[in-house]
C-alpha positions as CSV (number, residue, x, y, z in Angstrom):
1,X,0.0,0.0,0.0
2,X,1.3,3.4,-1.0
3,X,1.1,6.1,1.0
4,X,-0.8,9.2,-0.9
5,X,-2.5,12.6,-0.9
6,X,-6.1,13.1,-2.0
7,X,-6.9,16.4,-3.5
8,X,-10.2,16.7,-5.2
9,X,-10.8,20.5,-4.7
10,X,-13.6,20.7,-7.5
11,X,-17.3,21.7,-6.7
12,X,-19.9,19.8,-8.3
13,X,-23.4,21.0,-9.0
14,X,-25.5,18.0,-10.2
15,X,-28.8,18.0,-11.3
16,X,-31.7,18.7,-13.7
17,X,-31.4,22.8,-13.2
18,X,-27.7,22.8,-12.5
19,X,-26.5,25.5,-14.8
20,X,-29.1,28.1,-13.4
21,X,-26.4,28.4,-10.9
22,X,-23.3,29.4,-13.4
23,X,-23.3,33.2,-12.8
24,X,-23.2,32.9,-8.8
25,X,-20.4,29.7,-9.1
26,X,-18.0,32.0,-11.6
27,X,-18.4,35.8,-9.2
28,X,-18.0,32.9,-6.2
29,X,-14.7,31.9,-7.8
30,X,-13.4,35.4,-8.5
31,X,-14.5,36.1,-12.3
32,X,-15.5,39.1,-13.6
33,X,-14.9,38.4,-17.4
34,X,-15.0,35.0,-18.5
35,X,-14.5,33.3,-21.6
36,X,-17.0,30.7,-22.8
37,X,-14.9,28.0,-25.1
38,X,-17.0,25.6,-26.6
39,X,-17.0,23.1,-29.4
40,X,-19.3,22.7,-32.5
41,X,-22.7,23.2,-33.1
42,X,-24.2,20.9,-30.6
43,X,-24.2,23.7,-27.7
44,X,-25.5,26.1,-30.2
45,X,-28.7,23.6,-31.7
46,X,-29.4,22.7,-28.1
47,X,-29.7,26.4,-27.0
48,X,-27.6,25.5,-24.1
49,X,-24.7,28.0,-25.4
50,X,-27.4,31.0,-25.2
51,X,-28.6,30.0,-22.0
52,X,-25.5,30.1,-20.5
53,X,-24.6,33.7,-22.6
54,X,-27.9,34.7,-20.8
55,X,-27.2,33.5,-17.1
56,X,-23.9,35.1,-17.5
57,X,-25.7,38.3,-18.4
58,X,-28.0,38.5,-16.2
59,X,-26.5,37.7,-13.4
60,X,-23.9,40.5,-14.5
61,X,-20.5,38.6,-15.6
62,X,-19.3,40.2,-18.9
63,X,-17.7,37.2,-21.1
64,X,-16.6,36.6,-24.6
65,X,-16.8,33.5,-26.6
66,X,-14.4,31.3,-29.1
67,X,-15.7,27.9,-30.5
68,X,-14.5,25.7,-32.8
69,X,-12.6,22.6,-30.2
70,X,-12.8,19.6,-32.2
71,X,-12.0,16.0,-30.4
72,X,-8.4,15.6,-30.0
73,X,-8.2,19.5,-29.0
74,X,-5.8,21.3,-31.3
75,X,-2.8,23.9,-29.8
76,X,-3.7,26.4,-32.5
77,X,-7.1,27.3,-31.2
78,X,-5.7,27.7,-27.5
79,X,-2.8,30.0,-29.1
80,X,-5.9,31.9,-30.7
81,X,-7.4,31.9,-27.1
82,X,-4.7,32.9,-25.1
83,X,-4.6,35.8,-27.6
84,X,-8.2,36.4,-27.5
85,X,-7.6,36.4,-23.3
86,X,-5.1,38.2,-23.0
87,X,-6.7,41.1,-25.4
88,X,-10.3,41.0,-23.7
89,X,-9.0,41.4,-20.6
90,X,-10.5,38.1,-19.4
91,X,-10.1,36.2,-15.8
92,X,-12.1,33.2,-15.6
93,X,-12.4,30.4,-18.4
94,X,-16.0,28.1,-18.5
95,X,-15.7,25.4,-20.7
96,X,-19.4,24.5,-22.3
97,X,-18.7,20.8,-23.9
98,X,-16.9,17.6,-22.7
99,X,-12.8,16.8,-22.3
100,X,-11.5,18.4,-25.3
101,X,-13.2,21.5,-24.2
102,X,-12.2,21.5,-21.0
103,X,-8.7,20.4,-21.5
104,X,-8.5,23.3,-24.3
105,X,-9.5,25.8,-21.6
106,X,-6.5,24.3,-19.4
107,X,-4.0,24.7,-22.4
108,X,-5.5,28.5,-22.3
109,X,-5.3,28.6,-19.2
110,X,-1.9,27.9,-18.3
111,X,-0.6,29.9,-21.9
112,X,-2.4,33.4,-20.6
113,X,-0.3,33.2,-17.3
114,X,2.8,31.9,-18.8
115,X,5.3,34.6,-20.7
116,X,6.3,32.0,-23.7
117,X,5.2,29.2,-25.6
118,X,2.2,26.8,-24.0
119,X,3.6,24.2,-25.5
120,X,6.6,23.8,-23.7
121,X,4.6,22.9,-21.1
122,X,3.2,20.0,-22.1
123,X,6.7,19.1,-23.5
124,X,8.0,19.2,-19.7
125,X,10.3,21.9,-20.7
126,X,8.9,23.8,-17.5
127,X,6.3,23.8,-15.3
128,X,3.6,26.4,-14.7
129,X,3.2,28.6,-11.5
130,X,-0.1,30.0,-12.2
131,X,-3.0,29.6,-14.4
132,X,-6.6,31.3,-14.8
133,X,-9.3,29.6,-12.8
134,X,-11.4,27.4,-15.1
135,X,-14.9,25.5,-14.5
136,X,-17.1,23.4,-16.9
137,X,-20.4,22.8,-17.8
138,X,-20.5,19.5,-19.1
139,X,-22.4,18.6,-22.0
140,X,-20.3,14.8,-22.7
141,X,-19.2,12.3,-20.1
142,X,-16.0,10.5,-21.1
143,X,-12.6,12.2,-20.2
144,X,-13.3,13.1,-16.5
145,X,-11.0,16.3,-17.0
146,X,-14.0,18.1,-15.1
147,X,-13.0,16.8,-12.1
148,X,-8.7,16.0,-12.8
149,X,-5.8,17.5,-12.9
150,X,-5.1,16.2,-16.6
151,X,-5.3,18.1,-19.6
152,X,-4.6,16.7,-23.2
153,X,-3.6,18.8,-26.4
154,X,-2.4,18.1,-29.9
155,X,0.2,20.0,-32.0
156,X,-0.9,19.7,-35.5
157,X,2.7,20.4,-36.4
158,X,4.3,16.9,-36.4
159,X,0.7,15.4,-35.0
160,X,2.0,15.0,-31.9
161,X,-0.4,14.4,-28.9
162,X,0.4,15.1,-25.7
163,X,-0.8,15.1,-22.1
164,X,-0.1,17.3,-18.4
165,X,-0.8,17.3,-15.5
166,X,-1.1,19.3,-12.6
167,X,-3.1,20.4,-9.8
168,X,-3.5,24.0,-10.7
169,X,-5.7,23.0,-13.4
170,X,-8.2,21.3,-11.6
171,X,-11.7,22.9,-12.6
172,X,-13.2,25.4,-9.6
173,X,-16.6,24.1,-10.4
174,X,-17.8,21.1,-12.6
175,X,-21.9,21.6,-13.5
176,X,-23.7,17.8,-14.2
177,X,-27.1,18.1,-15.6
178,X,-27.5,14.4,-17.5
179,X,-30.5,15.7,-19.4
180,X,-27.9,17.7,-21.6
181,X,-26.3,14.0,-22.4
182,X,-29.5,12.9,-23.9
183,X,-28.6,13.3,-27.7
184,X,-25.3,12.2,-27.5
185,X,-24.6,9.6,-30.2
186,X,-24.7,6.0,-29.7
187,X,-21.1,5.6,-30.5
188,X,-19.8,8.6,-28.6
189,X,-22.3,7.6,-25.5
190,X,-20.0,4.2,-26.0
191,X,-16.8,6.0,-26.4
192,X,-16.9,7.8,-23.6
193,X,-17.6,4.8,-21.1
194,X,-15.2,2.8,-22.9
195,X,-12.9,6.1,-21.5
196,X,-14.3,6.0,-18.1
197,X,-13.4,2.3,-17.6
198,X,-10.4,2.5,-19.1
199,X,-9.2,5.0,-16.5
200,X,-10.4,3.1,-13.7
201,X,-8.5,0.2,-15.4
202,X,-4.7,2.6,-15.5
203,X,-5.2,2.7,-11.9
204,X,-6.7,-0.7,-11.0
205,X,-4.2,-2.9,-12.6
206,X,-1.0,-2.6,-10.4
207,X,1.1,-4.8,-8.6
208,X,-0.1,-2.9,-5.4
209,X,-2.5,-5.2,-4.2
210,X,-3.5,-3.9,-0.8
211,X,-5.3,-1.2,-0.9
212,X,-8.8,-3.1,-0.7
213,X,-11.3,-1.0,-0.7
214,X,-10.0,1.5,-3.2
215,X,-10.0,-1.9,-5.4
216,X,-13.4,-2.3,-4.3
217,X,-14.2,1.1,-5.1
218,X,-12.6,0.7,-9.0
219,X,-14.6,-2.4,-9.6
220,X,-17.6,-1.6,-8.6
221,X,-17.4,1.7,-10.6
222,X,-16.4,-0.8,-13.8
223,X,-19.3,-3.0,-13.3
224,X,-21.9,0.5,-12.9
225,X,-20.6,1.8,-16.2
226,X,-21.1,-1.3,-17.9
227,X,-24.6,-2.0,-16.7
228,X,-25.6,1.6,-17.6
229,X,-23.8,2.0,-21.0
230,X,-26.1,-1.0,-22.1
231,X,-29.4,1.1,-20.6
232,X,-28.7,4.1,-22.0
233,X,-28.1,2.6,-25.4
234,X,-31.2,1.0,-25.6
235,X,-32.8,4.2,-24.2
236,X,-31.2,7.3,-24.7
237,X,-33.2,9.6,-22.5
238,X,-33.1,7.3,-19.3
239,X,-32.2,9.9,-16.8
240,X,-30.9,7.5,-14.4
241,X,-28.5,5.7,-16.0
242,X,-27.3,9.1,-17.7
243,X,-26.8,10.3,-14.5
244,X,-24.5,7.1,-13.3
245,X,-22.5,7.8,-16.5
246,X,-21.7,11.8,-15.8
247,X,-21.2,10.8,-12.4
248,X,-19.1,7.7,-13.0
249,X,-17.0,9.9,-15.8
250,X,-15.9,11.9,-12.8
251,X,-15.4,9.8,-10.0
252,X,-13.2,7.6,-12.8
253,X,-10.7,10.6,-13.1
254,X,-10.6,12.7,-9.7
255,X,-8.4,10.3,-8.1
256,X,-10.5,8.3,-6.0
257,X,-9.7,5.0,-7.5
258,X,-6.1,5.5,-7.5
259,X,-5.5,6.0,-3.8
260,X,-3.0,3.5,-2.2
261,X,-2.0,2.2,-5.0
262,X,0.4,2.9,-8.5
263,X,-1.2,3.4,-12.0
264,X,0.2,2.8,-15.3
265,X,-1.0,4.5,-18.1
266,X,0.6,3.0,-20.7
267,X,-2.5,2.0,-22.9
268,X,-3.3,5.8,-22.7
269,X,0.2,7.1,-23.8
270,X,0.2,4.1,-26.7
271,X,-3.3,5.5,-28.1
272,X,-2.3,9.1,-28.1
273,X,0.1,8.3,-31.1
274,X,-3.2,6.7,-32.6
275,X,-5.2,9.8,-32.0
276,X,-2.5,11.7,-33.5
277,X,-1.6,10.2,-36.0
278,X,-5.2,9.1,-37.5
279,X,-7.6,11.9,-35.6
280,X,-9.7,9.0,-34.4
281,X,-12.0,9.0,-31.4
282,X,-9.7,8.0,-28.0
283,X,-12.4,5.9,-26.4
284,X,-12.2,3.5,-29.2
285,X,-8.9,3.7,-29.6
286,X,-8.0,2.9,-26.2
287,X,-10.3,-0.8,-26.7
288,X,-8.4,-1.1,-30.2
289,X,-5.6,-0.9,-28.0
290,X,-6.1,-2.4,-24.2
291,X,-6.4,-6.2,-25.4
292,X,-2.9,-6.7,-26.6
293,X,-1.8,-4.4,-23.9
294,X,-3.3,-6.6,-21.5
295,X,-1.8,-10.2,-22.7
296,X,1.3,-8.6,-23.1
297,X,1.7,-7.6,-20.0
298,X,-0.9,-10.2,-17.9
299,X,2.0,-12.3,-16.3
300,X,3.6,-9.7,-14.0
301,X,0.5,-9.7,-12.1
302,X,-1.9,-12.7,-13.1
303,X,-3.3,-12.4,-10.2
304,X,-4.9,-9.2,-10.9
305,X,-6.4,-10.0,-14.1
306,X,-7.9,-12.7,-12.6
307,X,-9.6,-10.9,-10.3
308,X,-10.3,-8.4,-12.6
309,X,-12.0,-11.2,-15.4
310,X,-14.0,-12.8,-11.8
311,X,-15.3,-9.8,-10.1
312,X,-15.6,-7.2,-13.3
313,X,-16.3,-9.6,-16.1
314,X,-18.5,-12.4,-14.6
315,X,-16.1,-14.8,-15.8
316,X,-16.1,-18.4,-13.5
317,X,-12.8,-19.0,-11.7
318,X,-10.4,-22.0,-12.8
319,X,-8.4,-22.4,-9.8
320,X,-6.8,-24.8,-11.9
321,X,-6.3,-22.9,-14.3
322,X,-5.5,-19.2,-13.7
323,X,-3.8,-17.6,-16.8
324,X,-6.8,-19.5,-18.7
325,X,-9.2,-17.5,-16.0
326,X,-7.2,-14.3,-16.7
327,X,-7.5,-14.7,-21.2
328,X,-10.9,-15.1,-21.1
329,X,-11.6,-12.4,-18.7
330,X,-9.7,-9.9,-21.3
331,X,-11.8,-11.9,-24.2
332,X,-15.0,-11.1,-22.3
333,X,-13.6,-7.7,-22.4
334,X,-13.2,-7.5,-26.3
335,X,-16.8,-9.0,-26.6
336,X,-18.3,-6.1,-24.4
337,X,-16.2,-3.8,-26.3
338,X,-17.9,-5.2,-29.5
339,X,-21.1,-5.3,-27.9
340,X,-21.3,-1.5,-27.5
341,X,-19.6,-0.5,-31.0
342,X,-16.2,0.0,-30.0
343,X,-13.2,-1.5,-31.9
344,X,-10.5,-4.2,-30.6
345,X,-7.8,-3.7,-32.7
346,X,-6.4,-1.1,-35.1
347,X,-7.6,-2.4,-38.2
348,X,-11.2,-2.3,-37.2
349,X,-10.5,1.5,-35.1
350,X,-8.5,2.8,-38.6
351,X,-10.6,0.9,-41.6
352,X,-7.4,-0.6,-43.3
353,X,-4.1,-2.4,-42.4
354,X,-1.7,-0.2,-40.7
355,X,1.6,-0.3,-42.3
356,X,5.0,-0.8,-40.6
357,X,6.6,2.2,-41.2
358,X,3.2,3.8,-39.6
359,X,3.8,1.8,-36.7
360,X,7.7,2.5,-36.2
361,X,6.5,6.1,-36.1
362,X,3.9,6.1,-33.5
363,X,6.5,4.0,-31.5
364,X,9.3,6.8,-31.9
365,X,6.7,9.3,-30.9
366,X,5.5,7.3,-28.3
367,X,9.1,6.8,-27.2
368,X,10.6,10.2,-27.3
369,X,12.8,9.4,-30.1
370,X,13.5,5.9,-27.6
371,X,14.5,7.3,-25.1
372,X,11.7,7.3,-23.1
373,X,9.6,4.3,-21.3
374,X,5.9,4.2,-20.4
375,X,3.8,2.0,-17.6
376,X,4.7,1.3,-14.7
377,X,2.7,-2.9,-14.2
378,X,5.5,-3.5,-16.9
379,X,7.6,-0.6,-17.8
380,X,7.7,-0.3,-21.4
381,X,10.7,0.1,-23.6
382,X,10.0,1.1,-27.0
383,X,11.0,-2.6,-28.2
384,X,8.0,-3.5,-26.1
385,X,5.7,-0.6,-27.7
386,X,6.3,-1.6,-31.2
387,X,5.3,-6.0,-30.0
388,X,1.9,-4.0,-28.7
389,X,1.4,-1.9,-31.7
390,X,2.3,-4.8,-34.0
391,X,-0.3,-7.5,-31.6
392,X,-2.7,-4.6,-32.0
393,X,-2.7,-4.4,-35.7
């Protein structure tokens, strides 16, 4: 068991009338000018952009707005927002959408308050001392990044996508209202839960085995999420199952399940050359992904993926017989995966056969130019990134 620190500073407003409250939460946090960043269309067809605009307003918080965040968030638009920020005069960033928004307003965040380029940064050339205060009003459950400390951008120069964290960027507020998650997708709805497990999952498979109840706490979230992803597909506008999504998107991402114990990350860093280099959607490509991940590395803890395949995935226990226990635990896995939509392996995520020359460069990217590892269950060397990519294919 690992000794740790908890910090989960973000207030959460959950509910069917949460946003009422989003001129009193920014003025409680200090803003006077905000900036509203935002994706696409869907906040503006849903009218929730406006009624936002209009609580701002009326509750007498001046703001200005910038759209345009597209999945896989890019560093130009937060260059264009730092600009925009620093010209307006504003103090207070609200993110109206779901990760890539919010971790867009972090990259702005961080770049209005820092005197040179945001993206050195996130290339761990230096850290950050102080940032603008940010807060979300989530419109799609997946990333958790209204609740972490984790931010995710990509530099379209190169296509290189890559993550930060740190505690000054943890959202002041986080508003939940699951009836905004109603016309989300079928795929994205299956997307983002794929996410939300698969961050549970970074944390839950360790070789720290004593931490019980914060392995309780990861399973049982794992099981919720897979219940209700099924529910919610079948019926899109079931408010209670929407509401254990948003809330399970959160509670997979603040830290809770992570306390006691070590995390990995390695499926994460792997996919982030796949969202990089192919644009794709990082739910699925973490499933493409996790299943050679997972028999690649299975043996340094059988143990764990036994327990995960009993207890998560229903799957009988072979005392006998535990690596056979542990396969078809990650092969129940892949069939829930498929069950849902979501790929389980690169061809499927991508369309076509990824070539080798495609997969030597995500594993240089992925690598650092090999000099870097990833993972921490079995640290990865970038011989070891290249097998997964090439079981993956």
């Amino acid at each position: 068991m690992r000794d740790f620190n908890y910090y989960a500073p973000t207030e959460v407003v959950f509910g069917e009338y949460s946003e009422e409250q989003v001129a009193f939460l920014v003025k409680k946090y200090g803003g006077t000018k905000v900036l509203v960043h935002y994706g696409g269309q869907s906040a503006v067809r849903s009218g929730l952009l406006d009624k936002v605009c209009n609580l701002l307003r009326k509750g007498g918080v001046e703001y200005v707005t910038l759209g345009g965040v597209v999945p896989n968030p890019r560093l130009s638009l937060a260059q264009q927002g730092i600009e925009l920020c620093r010209r307006e005069g504003v103090d207070f960033i609200l993110a109206v959408g779901g990760g890539s928004v919010i971790d867009s307003s972090k990259c702005i965040a961080y770049g209005v308050c820092f005197d040179g380029d945001v993206w050195d940064i996130y290339l761990g050339k230096t850290e950050p001392v102080d940032m603008l205060p940010v807060a979300a009003v989530l419109t799609i459950p997946a990333a958790g990044s209204e609740m972490s400390e984790a931010s995710v951008i990509t530099n379209e120069n190169g296509d290189v996508k890559l993550g930060y964290s740190n505690n000054l960027s943890r959202p002041k507020f986080a508003i939940m209202n699951p009836r905004r998650t109603f016309t989300l997708p079928p795929y994205q709805t299956a997307a983002g839960v794929t996410d939300m497990i698969m961050h549970t999952m970074e944390r839950y498979f360790t070789m720290d085995d004593d931490m019980d109840l914060t392995t309780d706490l990861a399973e049982a979230v794992m099981r919720r999420m897979k219940t209700a992803v099924f529910d919610v597909l079948k019926n899109p506008e079931d408010y209670r199952q929407r509401a254990q999504i948003m809330w399970g998107g959160s509670v997979a991402h603040n830290g809770l399940t992570g306390c006691g114990v070590s995390d990995d990350w390695a499926t994460h860093q792997l996919e982030h050359e796949l969202s990089g280099m192919f644009d794709v959607t990082h739910g699925a490509g973490l499933a493409a992904i996790w299943p050679s991940w997972a028999r690649y590395v299975m043996h340094q803890n059988l143990s764990r993926f036994v327990r995960f395949a009993v207890n998560v995935m229903d799957v009988p226990n072979d005392f006998s017989d535990p690596e056979g226990t542990a396969l078809k635990g990650i092969e129940a896995m892949e069939r829930f995966y498929h069950a849902i939509g979501m790929p389980i392996n690169i061809h499927e995520l991508i369309g076509r056969d990824i070539t080798d020359n495609e997969i030597r460069e995500m594993t240089r990217k992925c690598s650092r130019d090999f000099t870097a590892t990833c993972g921490c269950l079995k640290v990865l060397t970038a011989d070891d990134m290249e097998a997964i990519y090439r079981m993956a294919r």
